[in-house]
N, C-alpha and C positions, 0 to 999 in steps of 0.2 A: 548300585545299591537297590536293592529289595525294598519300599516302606513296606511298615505296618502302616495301616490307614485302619479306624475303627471312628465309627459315629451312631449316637445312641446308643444302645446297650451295648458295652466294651467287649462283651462276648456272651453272643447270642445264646448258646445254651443251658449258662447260668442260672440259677434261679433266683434272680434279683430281687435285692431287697433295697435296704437302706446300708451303705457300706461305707465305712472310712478307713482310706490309708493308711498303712501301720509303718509309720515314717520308721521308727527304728529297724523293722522290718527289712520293707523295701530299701533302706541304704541311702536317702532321695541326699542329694548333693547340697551339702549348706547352701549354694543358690538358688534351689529347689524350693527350702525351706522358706526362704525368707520372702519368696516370689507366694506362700502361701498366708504370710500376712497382708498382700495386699490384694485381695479378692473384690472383685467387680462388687457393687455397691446390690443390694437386695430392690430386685423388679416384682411387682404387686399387680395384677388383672384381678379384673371380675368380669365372670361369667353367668351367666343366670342361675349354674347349678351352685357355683361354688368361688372362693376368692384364692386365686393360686399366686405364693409367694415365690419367686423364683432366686438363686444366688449361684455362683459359680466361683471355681476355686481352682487359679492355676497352677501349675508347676510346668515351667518354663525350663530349657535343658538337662531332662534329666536324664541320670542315670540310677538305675536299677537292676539290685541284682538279682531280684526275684520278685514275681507277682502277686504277692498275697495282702489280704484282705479282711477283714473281719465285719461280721453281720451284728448291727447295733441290736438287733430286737432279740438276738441269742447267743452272743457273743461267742459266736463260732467263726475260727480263723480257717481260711483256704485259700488255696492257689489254684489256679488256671492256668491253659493253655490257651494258644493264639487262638483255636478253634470253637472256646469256649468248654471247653473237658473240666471236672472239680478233681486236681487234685491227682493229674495224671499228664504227662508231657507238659510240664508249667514252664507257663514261658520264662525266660531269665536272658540276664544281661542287655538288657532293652537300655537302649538311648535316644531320647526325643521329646516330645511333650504331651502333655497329661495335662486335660482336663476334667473336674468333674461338675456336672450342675446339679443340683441341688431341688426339687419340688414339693411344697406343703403346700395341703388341700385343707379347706377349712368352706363346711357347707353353708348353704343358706336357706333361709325360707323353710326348715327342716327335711331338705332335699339331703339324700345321702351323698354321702363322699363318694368320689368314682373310684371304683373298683381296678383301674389299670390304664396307663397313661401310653397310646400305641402312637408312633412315630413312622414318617416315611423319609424317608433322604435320598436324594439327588445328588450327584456332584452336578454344580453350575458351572465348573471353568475348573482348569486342571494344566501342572507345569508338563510342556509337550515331552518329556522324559517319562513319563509314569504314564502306564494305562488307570482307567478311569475304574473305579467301582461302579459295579450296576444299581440302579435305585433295588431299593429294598425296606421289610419295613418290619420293626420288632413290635413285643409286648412288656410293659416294664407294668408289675404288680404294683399298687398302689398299698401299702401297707403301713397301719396309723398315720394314716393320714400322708406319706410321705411317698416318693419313691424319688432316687438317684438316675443318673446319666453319665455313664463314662467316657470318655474318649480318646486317644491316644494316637501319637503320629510319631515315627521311628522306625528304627533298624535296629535288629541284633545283632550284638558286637560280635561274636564270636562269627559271623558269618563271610566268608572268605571275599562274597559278591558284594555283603554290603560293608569291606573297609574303607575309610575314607581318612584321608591326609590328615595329620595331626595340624589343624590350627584351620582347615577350611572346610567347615560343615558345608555337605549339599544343600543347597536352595529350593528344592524342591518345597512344593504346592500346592493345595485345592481348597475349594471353593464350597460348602457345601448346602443345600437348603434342604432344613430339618422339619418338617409340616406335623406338628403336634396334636392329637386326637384324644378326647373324655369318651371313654369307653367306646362304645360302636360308633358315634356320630359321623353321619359322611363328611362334614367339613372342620375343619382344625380350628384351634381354640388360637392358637399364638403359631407363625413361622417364623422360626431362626437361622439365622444365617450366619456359618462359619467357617474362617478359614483355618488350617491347618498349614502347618510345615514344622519341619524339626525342631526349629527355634521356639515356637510357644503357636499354642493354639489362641485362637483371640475371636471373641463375641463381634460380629460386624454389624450387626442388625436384628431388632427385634421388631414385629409385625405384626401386630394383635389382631383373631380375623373379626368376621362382619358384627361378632355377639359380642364382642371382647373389649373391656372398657381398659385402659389403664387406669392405674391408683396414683395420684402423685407423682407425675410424670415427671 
């Protein structure tokens, strides 16, 4: 099997905004669904510029039969492909998990809001089956205040390399640490760390850096 593996921007050429799943859409499997009522509990920093609210919202085994999307600030729906394309080779029939987090910027001191929330990833550790992704590192616009993070670990079904036994999902794995950056600043604001496999992606650690306070920890 082939994964998809994607961390941080779900696909890099996008032009990311603030996007919510279009459950009827996507097709997400009633265990999907119900895996999205129970979303990690809302994480709170302060930074000198700004107080960033973070949440996350799983879906755990899912399948889907198409990629689409819709943009909150102009409710315009689209699809993508693996590569990041609007609206043209869109990816379909994915099986795996889907995460999305979630970030609101609220300034301070009447410091402006940042303008674009840029992320670097690493894989730290990885199942010896899979080659590793190379570090890499996106730009997510920050828009009203807001910008998303998507991220997704799977195979399409329809693909002959990645069938797999009906009743034993691959165990496949990684490890990843996500280094979060307020606009150009050379050092990151919070590092996260996640792991990934078919079964559900899952929040292991959060890391506030040196400027970075928690809010009611």
């Amino acid at each position: 099997m082939a994964p998809l593996s994607y961390a941080g921007p779900f696909f890099p050429k996008s032009n990311r905004r603030s996007f919510l799943w279009i459950l009827a859409a996507l097709g997400l499997t009633a265990r999907s669904a119900k895996a999205e009522k129970h979303s990690e509990p809302v994480y709170r920093f302060l930074t000198p510029e700004c107080e960033v609210r973070m949440s996350v919202q799983y879906f755990a085994n899912s399948m889907v039969k198409d990629f689409r999307f819709r943009d909150r600030l102009t409710n315009r729906a689209f699809c993508l492909s693996a590569n990041g394309e609007e609206n043209h080779d869109c990816l379909s029939r994915f099986s795996g998990s889907i995460a999305i987090a979630f970030y609101h910027f609220r300034s301070r001191f009447q410091s402006p809001v940042p303008v674009n929330l840029r992320e670097r990833v690493t894989t730290i550790d990885h199942d010896c089956r899979m080659d590793p992704r190379p570090p890499f590192e996106r730009v997510l616009a920050v828009e009203k205040e807001v910008a998303s993070d998507i991220q997704a670990f799977g195979y399409k079904q329809d693909d002959p390399e990645g069938a797999v036994t009906s009743g034993t999902p691959f165990a496949l794995w990684c490890l990843l640490r996500q280094d979060l950056f307020l606009n150009d600043q050379p050092a990151p604001f919070l590092i996260v760390h996640w792991k990934h496999s078919v079964d559900s992606i899952s929040l292991v650690d959060l890391i506030p850096g040196d400027r970075t306070e928690w809010i009611n920890k």
